[in-house]
N, C-alpha and C positions, 0 to 999 in steps of 0.2 A: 791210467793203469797204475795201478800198488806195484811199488818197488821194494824187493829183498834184495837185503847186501846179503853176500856169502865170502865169506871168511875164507880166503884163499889157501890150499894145505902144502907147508914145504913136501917135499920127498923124504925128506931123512931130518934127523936133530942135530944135525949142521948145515946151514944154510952155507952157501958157497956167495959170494960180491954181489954178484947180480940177482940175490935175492927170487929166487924160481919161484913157483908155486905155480895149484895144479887145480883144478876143477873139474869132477867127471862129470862126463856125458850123463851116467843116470840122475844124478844129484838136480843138473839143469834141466832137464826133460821134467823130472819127476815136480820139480816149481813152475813150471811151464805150462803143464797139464792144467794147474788151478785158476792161469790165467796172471800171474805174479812176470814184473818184469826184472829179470835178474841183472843185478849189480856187482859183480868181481871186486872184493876190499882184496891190497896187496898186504903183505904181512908186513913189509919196510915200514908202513905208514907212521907219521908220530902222532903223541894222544892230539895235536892241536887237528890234524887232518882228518882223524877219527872222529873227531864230533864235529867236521863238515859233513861227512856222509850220514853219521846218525842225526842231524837235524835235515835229512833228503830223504832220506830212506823209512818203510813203514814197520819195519821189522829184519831180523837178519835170524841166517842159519849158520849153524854150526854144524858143518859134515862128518863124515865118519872117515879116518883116515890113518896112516902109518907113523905120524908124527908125534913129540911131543918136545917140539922146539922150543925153545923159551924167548923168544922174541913173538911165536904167535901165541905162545901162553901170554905172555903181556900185553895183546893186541886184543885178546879173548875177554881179559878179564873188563878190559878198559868198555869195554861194550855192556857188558855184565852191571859195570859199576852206573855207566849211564842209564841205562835200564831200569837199575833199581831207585834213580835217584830222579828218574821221569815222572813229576805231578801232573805234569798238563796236558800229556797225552799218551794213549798206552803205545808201548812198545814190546812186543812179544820178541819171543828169542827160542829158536827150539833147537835144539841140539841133538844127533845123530851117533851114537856108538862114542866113538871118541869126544866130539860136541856136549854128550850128554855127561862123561868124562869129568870134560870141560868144567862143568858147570857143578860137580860133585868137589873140583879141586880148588874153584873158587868161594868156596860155602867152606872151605876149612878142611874136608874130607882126607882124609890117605884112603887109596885104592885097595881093592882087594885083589889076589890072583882070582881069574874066574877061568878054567876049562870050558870055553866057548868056540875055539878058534876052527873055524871054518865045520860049523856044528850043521850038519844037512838035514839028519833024521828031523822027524816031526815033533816039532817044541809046542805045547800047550803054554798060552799064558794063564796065570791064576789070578784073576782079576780081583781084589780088594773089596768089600762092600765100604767105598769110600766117595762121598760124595764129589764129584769133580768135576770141572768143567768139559777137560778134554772128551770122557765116555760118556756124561749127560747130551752132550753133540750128537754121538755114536760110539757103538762099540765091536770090538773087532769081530767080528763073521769068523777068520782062516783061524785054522789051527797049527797053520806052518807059518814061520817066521824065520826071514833069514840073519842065522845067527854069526858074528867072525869077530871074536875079542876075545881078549887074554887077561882086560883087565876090568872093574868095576865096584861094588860095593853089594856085599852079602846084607840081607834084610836085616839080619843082628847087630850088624856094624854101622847100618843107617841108626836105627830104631835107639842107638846106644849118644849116637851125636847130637845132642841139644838145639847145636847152630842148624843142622839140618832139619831136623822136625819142625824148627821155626820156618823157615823158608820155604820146605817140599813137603809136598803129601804124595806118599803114595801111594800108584792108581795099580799096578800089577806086578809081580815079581816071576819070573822063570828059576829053572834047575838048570846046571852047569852036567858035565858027563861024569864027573861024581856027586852029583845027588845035592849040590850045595844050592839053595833058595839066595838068589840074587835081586835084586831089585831092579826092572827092567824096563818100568812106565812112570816117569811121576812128573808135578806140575807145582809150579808155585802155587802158594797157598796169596799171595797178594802182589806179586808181580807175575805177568803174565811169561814165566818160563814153563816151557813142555821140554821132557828129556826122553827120549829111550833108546835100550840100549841093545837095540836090532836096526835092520835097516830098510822102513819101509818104502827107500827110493826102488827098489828092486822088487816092487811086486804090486801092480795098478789096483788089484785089489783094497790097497790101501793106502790111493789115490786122495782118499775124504783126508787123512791126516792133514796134507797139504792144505785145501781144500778149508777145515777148521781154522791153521795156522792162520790164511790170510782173513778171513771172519775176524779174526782178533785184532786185525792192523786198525789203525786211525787213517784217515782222512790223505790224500796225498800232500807233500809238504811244497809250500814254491819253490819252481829248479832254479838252481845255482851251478856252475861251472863246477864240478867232481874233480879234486886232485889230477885225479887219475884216470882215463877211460880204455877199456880191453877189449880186443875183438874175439867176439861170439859166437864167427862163424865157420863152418866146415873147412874152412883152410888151414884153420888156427887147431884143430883136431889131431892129436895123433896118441899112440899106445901111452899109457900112463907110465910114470916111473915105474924101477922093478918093484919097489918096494909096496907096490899095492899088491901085487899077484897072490903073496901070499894069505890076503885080508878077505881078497876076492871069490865068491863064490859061482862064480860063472865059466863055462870053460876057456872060453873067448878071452883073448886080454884086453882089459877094459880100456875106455877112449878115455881122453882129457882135453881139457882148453888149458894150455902152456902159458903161463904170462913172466915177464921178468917185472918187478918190484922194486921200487925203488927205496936205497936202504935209507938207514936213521943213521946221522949225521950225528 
């Protein structure tokens, strides 16, 4: 079975000793469906233990989340940099809301405000006549997509970044609740990064996302003893920190897998 690391999301942008982090239920489910066996990275980790699990692992995600700590901003990019710097075998890296963020911050980007935060009504996406790998796969059916961010990159403010054009193509941009054209789907142009900046763990319709993401993995790699190993199961489950509630589009307050992390020395 293809294994995804998943980048574990502190609570808040103060991590406390024991280094928390948090993994939803939908996020595991929604890698699960495809058949992917999920891997928990802690945020403590240091770059030498980060590249034991990227020489394990087929690919990893970047979730969608309330953080933007700077010890998982360093754990983020260190993946990022592997990724781009992998000849021998591809490593795909797709990134979620924040993940996709993520991945806009390590390209050089400043964020945009975007008016998205917990956006219900029915979002069309405006799909790019832009050749790509992700929508030559498929392309999305729904016309609702669930939307909950505050932050991101206006199509003008991509289109204006050089470092990005070289890196991203993009595949579809949405509207904010004032009318502002965001940039919502894009993909590397020669490393295999997918970003977007909805959240299709919440919605099985768009289940095939997953589903592509693992298509893209290489081959499994030989097991090695993992720093670190998390438990997966229903015990280790309870209500997320507060700080996803507000993120969250559901009325239910969302689950999580709890882990403690071990810090960097």
């Amino acid at each position: 079975m293809l294994s995804v690391g998943v980048l574990t999301m502190p609570a808040s942008d103060r991590l406390g000793p024991e280094f928390r982090s948090y993994l939803t239920y939908d996020n595991y489910t929604w890698l699960k469906r495809a058949g992917l066996k999920v891997v928990p990275i802690p945020i403590g980790i240091t770059d030498e233990e980060a590249l034991v699990y990227f020489n394990q692992i087929q690919g990893l995600y970047l979730p969608g989340g309330p953080s933007s700590e700077p010890t998982y901003k360093r754990l983020a990019f260190r993946f990022l940099d592997l990724a781009a710097a992998s000849k021998d075998r591809p490593f795909p890296i797709w990134g979620t809301c924040h993940g996709f963020q993520m991945m806009l911050l390590w390209a050089g980007a400043t964020l945009d405000p975007i008016d998205s935060m917990l956006l219900q009504e029915k979002t069309t996406l405006r799909i790019l006549p832009t050749k790509g790998r992700l929508f030559q796969h498929r392309r999305p059916e729904v016309d609702h997509i669930h939307l909950s961010h505050s932050l991101g990159i206006t199509l003008a403010h991509f289109r204006q970044n050089r470092r990005l054009t070289s890196l991203f193509r993009i595949l579809a941009t949405s509207h904010d609740r004032a009318g502002i054209e965001y940039v919502s789907v894009m993909e590397g142009i020669h490393i295999p990064l997918y970003g977007v900046q909805f959240h299709p763990e919440m919605s099985k319709s768009l289940d095939w996302m997953a589903e592509f993401f693992k298509k893209e993995m290489g081959p499994p790699q030989k097991q090695h003893a993992l720093p670190h190993t998390f438990s997966l199961t229903k015990r280790n489950l309870r209500p997320c920190a507060a700080a996803w509630n507000e993120y969250y589009l559901k009325g239910d307050a969302p689950l999580c897998f709890v882990f403690n992390g071990k810090p960097v020395h």
